[in-house]
PLY file of the C-alpha trace (Angstrom):
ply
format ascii 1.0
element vertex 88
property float x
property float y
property float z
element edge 87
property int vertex1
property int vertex2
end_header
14.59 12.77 -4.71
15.78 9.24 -4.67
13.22 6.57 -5.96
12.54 3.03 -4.48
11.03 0.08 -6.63
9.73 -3.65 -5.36
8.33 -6.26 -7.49
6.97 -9.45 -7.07
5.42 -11.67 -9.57
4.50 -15.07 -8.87
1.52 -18.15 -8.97
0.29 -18.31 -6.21
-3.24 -20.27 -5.06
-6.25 -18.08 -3.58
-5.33 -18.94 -0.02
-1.78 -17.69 0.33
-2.74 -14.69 -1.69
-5.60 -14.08 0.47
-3.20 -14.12 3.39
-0.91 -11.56 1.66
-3.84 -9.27 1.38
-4.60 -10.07 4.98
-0.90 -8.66 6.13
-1.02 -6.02 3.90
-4.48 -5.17 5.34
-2.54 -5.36 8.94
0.46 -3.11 7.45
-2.34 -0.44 6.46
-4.01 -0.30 9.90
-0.65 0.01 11.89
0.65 2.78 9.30
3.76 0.28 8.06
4.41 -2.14 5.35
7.12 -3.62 4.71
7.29 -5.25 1.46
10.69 -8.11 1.30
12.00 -10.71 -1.11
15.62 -12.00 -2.50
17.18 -8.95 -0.23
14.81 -6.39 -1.84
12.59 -4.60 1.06
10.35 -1.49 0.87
8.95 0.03 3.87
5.81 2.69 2.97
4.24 4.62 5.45
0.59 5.07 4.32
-1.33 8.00 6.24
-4.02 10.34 5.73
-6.36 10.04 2.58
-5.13 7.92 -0.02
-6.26 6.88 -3.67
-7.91 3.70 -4.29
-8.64 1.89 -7.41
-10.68 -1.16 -8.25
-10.69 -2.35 -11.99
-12.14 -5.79 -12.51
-12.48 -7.28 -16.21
-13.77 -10.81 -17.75
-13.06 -11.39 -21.60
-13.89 -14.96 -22.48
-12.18 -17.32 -19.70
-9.95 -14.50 -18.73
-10.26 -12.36 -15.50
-8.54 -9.59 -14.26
-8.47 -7.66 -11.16
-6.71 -5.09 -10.09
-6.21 -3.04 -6.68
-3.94 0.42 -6.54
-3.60 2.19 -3.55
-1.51 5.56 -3.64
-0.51 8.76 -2.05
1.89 11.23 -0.97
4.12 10.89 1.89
3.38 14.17 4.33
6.51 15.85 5.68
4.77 18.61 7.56
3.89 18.70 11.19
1.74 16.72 12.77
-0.86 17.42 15.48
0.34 18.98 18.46
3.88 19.95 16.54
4.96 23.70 16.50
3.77 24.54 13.57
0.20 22.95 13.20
-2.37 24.58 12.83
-5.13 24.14 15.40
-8.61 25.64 15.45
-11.24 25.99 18.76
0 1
1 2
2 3
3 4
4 5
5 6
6 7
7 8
8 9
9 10
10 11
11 12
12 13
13 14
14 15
15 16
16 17
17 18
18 19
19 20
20 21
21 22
22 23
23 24
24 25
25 26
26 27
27 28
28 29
29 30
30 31
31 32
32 33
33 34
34 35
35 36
36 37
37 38
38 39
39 40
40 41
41 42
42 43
43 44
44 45
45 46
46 47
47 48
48 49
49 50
50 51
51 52
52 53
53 54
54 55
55 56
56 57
57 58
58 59
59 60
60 61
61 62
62 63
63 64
64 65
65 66
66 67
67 68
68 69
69 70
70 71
71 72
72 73
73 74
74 75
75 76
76 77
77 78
78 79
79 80
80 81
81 82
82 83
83 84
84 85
85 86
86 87
């Protein structure tokens, strides 16, 4: 099992981040993202259910937020494969 990382860490004002979470809100509708920078890509197929995660935090003048999405990539067949199985 071969394992694939991405990072990106950057400063970046509301607005451009708020279009990154737009695309990436894209990518989850049409079941692709591709993630890209420096000649580092990711593609991840999200499907089915998948975790999600909200933490937000305020100490003082600092905030946090943070979003994690995960899940596990299905391999199995799909509806209307051999193999499914389908009840009437």
């Amino acid at each position: 099992m071969s394992e694939e990382k991405f990072l990106f860490d950057s400063l970046q004002d509301c607005e451009s981040i708020g279009d990154f979470l737009g695309s990436l809100t894209e990518g989850f509708r049409k079941g692709d993202i591709a993630l890209a920078t420096n000649g580092d890509e990711i593609v991840l197929r999200p499907e089915g259910l998948l975790n999600f995660t909200v933490k937000a935090k305020k100490k003082g003048n600092e905030n946090k937020l943070s979003i994690k999405i995960n899940w596990k990539q299905t391999t199995g067949p799909k509806e209307g494969e051999p193999g499914a199985l389908k009840v009437r």
